[in-house]
SEPA-957092 format. One record per residue: residue number from 0; z, x, y of N, C-alpha, C in turn. Coordinates in Angstrom, 3 decimals. Atoms other than C-alpha are relative to their C-alpha. Layout:
// residues N
NUM; Z; X; Y; Z; X; Y; Z; X; Y $
...
END
This chain:
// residues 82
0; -1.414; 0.246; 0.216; -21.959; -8.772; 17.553; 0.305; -1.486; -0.126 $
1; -0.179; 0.842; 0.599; -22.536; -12.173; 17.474; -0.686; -1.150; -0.330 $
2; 0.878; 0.726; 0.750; -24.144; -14.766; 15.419; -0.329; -1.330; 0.094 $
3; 0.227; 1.700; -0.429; -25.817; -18.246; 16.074; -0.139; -0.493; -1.703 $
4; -0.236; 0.984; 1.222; -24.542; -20.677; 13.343; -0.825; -1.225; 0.020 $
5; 0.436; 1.213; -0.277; -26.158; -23.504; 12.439; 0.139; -1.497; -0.832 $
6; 0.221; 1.476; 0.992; -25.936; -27.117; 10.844; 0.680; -0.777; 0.671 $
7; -0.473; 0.886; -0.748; -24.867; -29.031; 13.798; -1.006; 0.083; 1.386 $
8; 1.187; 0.113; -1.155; -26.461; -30.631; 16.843; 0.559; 0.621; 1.133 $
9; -0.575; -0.302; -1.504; -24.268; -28.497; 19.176; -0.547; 1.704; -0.210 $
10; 0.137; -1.586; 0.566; -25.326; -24.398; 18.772; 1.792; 0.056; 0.179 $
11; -1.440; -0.737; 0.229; -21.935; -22.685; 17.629; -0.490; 1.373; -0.258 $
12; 0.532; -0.843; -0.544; -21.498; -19.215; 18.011; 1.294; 0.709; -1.420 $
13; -1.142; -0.286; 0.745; -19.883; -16.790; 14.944; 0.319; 1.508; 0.534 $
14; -0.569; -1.266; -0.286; -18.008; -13.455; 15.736; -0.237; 0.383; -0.990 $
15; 0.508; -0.635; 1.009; -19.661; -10.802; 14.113; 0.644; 1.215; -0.168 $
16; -0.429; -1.576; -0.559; -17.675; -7.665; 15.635; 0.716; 0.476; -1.402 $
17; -0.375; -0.580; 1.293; -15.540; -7.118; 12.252; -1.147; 0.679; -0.794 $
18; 1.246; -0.877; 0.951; -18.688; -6.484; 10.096; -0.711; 0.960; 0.694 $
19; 0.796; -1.438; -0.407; -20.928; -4.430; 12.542; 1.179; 1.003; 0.342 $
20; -0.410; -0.955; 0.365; -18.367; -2.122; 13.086; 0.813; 0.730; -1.038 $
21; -0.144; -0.447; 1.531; -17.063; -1.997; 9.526; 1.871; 0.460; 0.206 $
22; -1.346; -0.443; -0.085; -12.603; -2.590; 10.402; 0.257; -1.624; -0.521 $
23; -0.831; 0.919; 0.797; -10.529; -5.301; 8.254; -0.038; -1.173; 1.694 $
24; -0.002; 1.139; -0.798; -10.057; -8.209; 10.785; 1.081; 0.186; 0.917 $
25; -1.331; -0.731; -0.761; -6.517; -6.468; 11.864; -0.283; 0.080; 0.586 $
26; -0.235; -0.528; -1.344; -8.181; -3.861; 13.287; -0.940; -0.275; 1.315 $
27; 0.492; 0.350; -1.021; -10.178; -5.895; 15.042; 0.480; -0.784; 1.236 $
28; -0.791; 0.582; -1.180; -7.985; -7.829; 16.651; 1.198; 1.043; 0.557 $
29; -0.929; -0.746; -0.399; -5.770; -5.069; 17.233; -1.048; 0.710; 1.817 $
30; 0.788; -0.090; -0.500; -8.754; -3.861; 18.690; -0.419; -0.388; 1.315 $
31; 0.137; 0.745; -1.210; -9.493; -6.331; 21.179; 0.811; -0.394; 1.230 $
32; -1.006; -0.299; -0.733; -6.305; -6.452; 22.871; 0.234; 1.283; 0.464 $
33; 0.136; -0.820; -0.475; -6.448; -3.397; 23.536; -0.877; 0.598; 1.421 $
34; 1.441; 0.638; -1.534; -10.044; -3.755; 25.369; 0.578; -1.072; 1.215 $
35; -0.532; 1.038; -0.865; -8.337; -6.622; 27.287; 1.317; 0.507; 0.637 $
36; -1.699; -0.185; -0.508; -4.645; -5.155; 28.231; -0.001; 1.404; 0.166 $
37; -0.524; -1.582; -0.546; -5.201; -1.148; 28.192; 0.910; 0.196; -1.116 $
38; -0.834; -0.618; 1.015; -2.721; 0.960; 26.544; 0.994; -0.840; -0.345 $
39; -0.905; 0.381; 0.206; 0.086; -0.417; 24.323; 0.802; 0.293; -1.273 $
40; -0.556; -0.806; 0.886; 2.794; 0.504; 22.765; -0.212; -1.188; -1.730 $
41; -0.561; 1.042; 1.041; 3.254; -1.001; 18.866; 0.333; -1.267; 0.012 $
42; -1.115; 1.257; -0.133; 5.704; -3.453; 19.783; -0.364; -0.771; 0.675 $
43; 0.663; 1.125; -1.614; 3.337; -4.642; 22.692; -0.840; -0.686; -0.794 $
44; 1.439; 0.714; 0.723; 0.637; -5.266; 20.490; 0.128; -1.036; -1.138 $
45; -0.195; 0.913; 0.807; 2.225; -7.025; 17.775; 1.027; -1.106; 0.461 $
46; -0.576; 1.033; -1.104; 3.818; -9.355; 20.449; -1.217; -0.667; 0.565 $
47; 0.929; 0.745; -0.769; 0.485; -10.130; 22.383; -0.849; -0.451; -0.925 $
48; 0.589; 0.401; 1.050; -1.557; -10.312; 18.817; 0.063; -1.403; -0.406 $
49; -0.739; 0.999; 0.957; 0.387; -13.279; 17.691; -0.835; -1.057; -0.158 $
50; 0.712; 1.390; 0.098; -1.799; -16.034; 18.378; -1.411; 0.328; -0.904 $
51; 1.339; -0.410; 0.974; -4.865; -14.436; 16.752; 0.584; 0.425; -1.390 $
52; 0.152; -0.590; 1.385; -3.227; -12.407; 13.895; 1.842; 0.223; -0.227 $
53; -1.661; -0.081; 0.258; 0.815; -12.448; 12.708; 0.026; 1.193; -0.592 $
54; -0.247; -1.540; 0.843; 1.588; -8.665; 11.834; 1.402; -0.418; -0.513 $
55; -1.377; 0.324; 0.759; 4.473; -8.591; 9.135; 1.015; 0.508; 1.245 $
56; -1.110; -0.701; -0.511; 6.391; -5.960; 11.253; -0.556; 0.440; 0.518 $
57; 0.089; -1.085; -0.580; 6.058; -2.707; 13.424; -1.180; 0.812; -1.090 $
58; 0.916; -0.792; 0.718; 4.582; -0.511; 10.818; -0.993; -0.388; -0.361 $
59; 0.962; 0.813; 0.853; 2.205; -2.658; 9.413; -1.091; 0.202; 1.448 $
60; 0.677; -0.032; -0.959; 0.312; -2.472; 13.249; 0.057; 1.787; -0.212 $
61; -0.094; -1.671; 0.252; 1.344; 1.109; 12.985; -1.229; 0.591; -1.390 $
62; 1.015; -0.384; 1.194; -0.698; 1.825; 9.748; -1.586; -0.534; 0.015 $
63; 2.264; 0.185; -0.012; -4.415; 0.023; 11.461; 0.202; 0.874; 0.583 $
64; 0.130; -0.876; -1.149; -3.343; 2.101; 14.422; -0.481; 1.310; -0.722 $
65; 0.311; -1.504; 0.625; -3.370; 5.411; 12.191; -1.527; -0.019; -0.539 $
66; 1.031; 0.057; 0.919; -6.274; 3.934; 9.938; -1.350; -0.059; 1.097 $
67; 1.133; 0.029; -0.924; -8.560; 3.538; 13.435; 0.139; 1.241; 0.227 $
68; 0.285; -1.144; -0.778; -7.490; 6.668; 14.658; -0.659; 0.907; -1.091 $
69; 0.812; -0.655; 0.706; -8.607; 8.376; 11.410; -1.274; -0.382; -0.423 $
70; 1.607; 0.563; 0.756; -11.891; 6.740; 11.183; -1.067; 1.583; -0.485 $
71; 0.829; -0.944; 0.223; -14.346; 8.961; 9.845; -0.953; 0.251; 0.639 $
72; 1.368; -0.437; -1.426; -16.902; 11.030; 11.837; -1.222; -0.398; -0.605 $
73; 1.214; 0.702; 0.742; -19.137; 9.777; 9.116; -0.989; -1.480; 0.967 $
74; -0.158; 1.250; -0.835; -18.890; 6.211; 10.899; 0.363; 0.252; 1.782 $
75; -0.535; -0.159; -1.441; -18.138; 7.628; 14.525; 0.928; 0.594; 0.253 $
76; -1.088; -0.455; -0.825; -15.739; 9.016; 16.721; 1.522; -1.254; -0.260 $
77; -0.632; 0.495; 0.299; -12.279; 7.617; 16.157; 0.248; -0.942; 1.007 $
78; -0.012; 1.442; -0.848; -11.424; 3.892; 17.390; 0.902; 0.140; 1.087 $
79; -0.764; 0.285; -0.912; -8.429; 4.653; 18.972; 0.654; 1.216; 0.307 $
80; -0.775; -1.288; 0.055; -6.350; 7.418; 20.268; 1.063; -0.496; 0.792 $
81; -1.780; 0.160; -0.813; -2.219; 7.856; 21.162; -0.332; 0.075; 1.596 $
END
């Protein structure tokens, strides 16, 4: 999940979690707040998001929320549930 960068004399470190589990950058940060805070409603999440990711509105968090919960069983069990 995550990746040692290199072309400096300090190691830096890149976040890989978007690509290995295969969700837009949203729902990764939607994602992660979640892991960190527990359940939340919409309105919580696109309030505590802000500093990582500016959602336009309500729905717009509303529509990763749906798009995790329908992940395909192809790819796993779904990301998130109500």
């Amino acid at each position: 999940l995550v990746h040692e960068s290199s072309g400096s004399r300090v190691t830096r470190y890149e976040h890989n979690f978007p690509r290995a589990v295969g969700v837009p950058e949203q729902s990764a940060v939607l994602l992660g707040m979640l892991m960190l805070r527990g359940p939340q409603t919409a309105g919580e999440l696109r309030l505590n998001t802000e500093r990582w990711y500016k959602f336009l509105d309500i729905p717009s968090v509303d529509g990763f929320l749906e798009e995790m919960q329908d992940h395909s069983v192809d790819k796993g069990d779904p990301l998130v549930v109500k």
